[in-house]
N, C-alpha and C positions, 0 to 999 in steps of 0.2 A: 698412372691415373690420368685418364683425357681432360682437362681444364673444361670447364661450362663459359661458353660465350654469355658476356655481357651488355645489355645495350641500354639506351637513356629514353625514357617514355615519358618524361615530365621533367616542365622545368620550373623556376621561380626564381623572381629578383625584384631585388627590392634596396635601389642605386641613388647616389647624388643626379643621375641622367635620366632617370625614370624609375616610376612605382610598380613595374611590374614587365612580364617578358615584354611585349612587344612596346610599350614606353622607351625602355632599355634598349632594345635593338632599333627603334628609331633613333634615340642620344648618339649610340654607337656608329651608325651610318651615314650620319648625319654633321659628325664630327663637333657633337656639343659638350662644350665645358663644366662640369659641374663645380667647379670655385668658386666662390661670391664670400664674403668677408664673414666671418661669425655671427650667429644670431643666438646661441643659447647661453652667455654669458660677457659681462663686459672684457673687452681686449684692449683695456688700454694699456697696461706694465704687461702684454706679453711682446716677444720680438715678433711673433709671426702672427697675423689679423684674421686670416683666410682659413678655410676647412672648403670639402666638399661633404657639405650637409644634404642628409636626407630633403626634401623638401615637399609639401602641401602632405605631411604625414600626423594624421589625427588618433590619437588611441583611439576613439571615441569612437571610430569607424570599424573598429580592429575589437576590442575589447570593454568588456563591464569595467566600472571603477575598483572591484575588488580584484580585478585581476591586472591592472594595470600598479594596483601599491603590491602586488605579488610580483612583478616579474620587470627585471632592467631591461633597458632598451636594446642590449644584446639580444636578450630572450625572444623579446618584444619579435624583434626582427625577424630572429629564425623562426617564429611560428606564422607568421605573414608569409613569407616567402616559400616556406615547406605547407603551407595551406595550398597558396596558388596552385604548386609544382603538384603537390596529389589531386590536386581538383585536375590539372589539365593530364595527366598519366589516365584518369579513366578507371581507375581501379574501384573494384567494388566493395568497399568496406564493409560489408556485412555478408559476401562469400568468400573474402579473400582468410585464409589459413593465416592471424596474424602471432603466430609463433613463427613463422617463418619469414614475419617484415619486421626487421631492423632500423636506427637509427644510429649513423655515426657522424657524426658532428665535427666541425674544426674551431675554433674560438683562441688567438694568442693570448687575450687577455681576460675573456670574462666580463664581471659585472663593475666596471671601473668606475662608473659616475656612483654606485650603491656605494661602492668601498669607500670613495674621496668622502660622501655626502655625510656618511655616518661618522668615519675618521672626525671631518671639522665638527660636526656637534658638541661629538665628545669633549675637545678641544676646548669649545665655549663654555662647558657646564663649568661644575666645580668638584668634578674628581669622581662622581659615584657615575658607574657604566650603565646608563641611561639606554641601551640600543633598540632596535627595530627588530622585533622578531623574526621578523623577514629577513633580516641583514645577507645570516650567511647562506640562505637558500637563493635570494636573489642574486648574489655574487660571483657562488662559486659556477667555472666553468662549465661544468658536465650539466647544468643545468636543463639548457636546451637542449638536449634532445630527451631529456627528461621527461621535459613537460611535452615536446612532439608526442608522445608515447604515448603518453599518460591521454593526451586530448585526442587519439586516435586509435590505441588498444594495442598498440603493436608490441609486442614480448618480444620481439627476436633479439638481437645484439645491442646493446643501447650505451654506447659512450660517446667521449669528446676526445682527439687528438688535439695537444698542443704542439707544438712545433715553432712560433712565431709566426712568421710571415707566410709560413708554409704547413701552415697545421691545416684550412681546410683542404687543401691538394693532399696532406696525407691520411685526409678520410676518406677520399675519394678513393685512393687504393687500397687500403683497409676495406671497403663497400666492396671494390674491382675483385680482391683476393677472397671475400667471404661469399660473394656469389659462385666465383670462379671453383671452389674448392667443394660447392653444393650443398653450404651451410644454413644459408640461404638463399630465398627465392627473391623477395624485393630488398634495398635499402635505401634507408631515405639521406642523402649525405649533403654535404653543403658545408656552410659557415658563416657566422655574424659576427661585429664588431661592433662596439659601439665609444671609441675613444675620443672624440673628440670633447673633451672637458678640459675643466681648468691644470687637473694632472695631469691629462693625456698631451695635450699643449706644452706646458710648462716641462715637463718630464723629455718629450722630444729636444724641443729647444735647447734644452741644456744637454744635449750632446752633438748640437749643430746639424740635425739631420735634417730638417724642414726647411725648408724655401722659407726666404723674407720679402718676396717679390709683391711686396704691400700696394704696392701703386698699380698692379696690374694682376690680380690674383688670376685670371682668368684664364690666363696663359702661364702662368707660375708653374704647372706641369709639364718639364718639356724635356723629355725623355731625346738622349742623344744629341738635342743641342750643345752648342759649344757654351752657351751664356747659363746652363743645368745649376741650381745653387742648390738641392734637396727636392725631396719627396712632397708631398700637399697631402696631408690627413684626409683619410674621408672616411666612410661610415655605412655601412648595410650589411645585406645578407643577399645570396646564392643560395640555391637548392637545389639538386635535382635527385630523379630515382631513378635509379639503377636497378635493372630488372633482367632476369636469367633468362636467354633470348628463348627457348623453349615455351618457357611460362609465358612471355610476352603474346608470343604467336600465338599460343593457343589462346589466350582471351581476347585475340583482334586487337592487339594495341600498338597505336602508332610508333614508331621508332624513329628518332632524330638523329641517332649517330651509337657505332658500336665504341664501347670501351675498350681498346685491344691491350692496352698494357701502362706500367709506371715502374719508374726508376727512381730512386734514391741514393743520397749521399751525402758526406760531410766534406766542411772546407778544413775541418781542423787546423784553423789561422787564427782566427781572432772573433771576438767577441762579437762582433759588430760590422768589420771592413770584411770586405770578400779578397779571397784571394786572387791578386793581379794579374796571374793569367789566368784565372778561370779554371784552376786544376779539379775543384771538387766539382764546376758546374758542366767541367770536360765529361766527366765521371757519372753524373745523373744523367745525362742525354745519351748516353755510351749505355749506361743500364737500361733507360727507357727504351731504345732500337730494339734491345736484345732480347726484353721481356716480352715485345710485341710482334719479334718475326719481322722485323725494320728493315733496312738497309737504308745508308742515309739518302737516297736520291730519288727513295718512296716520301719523301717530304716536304709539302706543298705550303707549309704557312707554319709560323714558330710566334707563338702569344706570348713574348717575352717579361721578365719577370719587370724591366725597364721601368725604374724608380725612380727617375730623373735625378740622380748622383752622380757624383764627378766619376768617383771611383766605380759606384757596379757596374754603371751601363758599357764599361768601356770592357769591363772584365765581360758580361754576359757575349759580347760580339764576338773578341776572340777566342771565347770558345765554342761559338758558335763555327765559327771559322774553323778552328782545328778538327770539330768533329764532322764536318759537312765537307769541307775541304773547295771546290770548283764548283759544285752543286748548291753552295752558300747562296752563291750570287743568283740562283734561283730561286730563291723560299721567300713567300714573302714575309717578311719579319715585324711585329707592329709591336707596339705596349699603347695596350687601352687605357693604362693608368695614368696617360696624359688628358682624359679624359674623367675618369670616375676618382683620381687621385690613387692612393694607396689605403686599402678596406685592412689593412693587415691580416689577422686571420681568417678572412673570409674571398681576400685577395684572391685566390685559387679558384675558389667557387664559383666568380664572376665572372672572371678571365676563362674557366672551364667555357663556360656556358656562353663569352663571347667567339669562341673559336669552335662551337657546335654551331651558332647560329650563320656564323661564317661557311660555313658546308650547306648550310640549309639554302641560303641566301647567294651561292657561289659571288659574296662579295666579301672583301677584306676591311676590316676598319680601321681606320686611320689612325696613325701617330701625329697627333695637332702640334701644334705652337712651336715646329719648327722653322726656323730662321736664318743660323747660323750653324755654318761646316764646323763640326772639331774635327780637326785635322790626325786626329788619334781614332778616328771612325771610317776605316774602309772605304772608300766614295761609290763601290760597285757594289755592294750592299745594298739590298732593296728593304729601306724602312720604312714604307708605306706612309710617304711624309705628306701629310695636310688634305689628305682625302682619301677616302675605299678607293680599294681599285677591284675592278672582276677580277674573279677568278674563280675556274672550277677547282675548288679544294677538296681532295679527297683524303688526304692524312694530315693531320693538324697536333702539333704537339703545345701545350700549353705548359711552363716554367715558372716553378714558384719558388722564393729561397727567402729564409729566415735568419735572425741576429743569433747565432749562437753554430753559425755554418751550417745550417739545416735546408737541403737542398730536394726539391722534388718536382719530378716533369710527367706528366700523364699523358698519351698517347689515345686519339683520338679519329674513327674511319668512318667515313660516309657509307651509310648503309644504304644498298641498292639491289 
């Protein structure tokens, strides 16, 4: 059976760096910080002060008040961001055959500020379960793409991958494999997060993953640095559509970049730490090559999964190294999450879509708030430190990996 090429015809974002695609690829080129201390709850008893929040974000501009006590700010997200991304694909929703548009969604956690919020009520009452009828419908994961569906008629495929860190990158190939296989014709994929709360906070903290770099949030993301104390929470959604390149062409629609392929894998170590060289992340770059017709020296730029952790970033390198071998020293290698923080499930989405705009743009975005050499990081490694550099990109792979060794890399070709 011949595979059906894929390509991307719409995007949408909706970031601590901007409220939409080209907001977000200005932050991105721009090399702007999305950190700034918390605004949606007091932080004084927690260790860490800082998120990258949404920001100048209004329901009120987005939705009715009855749809705003229906739906969490996860949800919230992914209908914002999957709004834009079909508004700019072009598609015609009243000829388009929507049995055969899909939605498949990424989200690690869901509707977490609904869960905390009704949890404490409960708590306060005196024992009779008082809840929100809304509760478990605003909560539960699979929600958004739900309601994408539902507000736009689409029947085709309609769930949520969870994965953790890497659940929207493994919608993305779930979207890649259901076009590819001629299941479907469009899908709308992506991913939203919405954790920054007092659980989402407090729950990180107490495993030590977050930076406490309080006096200077700003720079508190700083992937590969030697002075890296954690991760910086942040908060949005990614979208885009992925479309059968057949279908594409014949309704004149633009195309930003083909989807040629995704790899997966497990680190089978441990719950949370990755493994120290990098054997499960050797293993997802090794299947992404292969799934896309690769070779590693077709590979011009790597949007690493770089969380600003002692332990991943150092693993992501060398295996980046083992798998690229001499041609390492060529790629140029960034993590944008020293800018947008870490979106966790939706992390893939954004990072996808900062490494299509890279192709668009033949410029790379930076890895900010570096300062300091670790001496445990390669020196001849190009990590796009403290500003874009040009470059024509033509195959770009983006890396996304989750707590529970859930590993996934999607492969990405400048259509021309």
């Amino acid at each position: 059976m011949e595979l059906k090429r894929v390509v991307v015809t719409g995007l949408g974002a909706l970031t601590p760096i901007g409220n939409s695609i080209s907001e977000y690829w200005e932050g991105l080129s721009t090399g702007k910080s999305g950190a700034a201390p918390i605004t949606y709850f007091d932080t004084e008893h927690f260790k860490t002060k800082f998120a990258c929040e949404i920001k100048n974000f209004d329901t009120k501009d987005y939705f009715d008040r009855k749809e705003v006590r229906r739906l969490d700010k996860f949800a919230q997200y992914a209908m914002v961001a999957s709004d834009e991304a079909i508004a700019d694909s072009g598609i015609d929703l009243d000829t388009v055959d929507k049995y055969r548009v899909g939605v498949i969604w990424g989200a690690g956690i869901g509707g977490l500020e609904t869960f905390q919020n009704e949890v404490l009520n409960f708590a306060k009452g005196d024992g009779t379960p008082r809840f929100n009828p809304f509760f478990i419908p605003k909560m539960i994961a699979d929600i958004a793409p739900g309601n994408i569906s539902i507000k736009h008629g689409f029947m085709g495929p309609n769930y949520t991958t969870v994965s953790a860190c890497a659940s929207s990158a493994n919608a993305m190939i779930d979207a890649l494999n259901t076009i590819r296989l001629g299941d479907s014709d469009i899908i709308v994929t992506g991913g939203s997060e919405a954790a920054v709360t007092q659980a989402g906070m407090g729950g990180f903290n107490a495993m030590h993953a977050l930076s406490t770099r309080n006096d200077d949030p700003e720079s508190a993301s700083r992937p590969f640095d030697a002075t890296r104390d954690g991760f910086v929470l942040g908060e949005g959604s990614g979208a885009l559509i992925l479309e059968e390149y057949e279908h594409a062409k014949a309704r004149g629609a633009k195309i930003y970049a083909e989807v040629i392929g995704g790899g997966l894998s497990a680190d089978a170590h441990h719950m949370t730490a990755p493994h120290p060289e990098g054997q499960g992340v050797i293993a997802v770059m090794k299947n992404c090559l292969k799934n896309s017709g690769l070779r590693p020296e077709d590979v011009d730029a790597i949007n690493t999964h770089g969380t600003s952790t002692p332990l991943g970033d150092v693993a992501e390198l060398k295996a980046i190294k083992e798998v690229f071998g001499d041609h390492a020293k060529n790629i140029n290698i960034n993590s944008t999450k020293s800018m947008t923080g870490h979106l966790l499930g939706a992390a893939g989405a954004i990072e996808a879509i900062a490494s299509i705009l890279a192709m668009q743009n033949n410029l790379v975005p930076p890895t900010i708030n570096h300062s300091t050499v670790d001496e445990n990081i390669d020196a001849k490694l190009n990590l796009t430190l403290n500003k874009a550099q040009k470059r024509d990109v033509k195959v770009a792979l983006s890396n996304t990996f989750g707590f529970g060794g859930h590993n996934a890399c999607v492969a990405f070709k400048k259509y021309e």
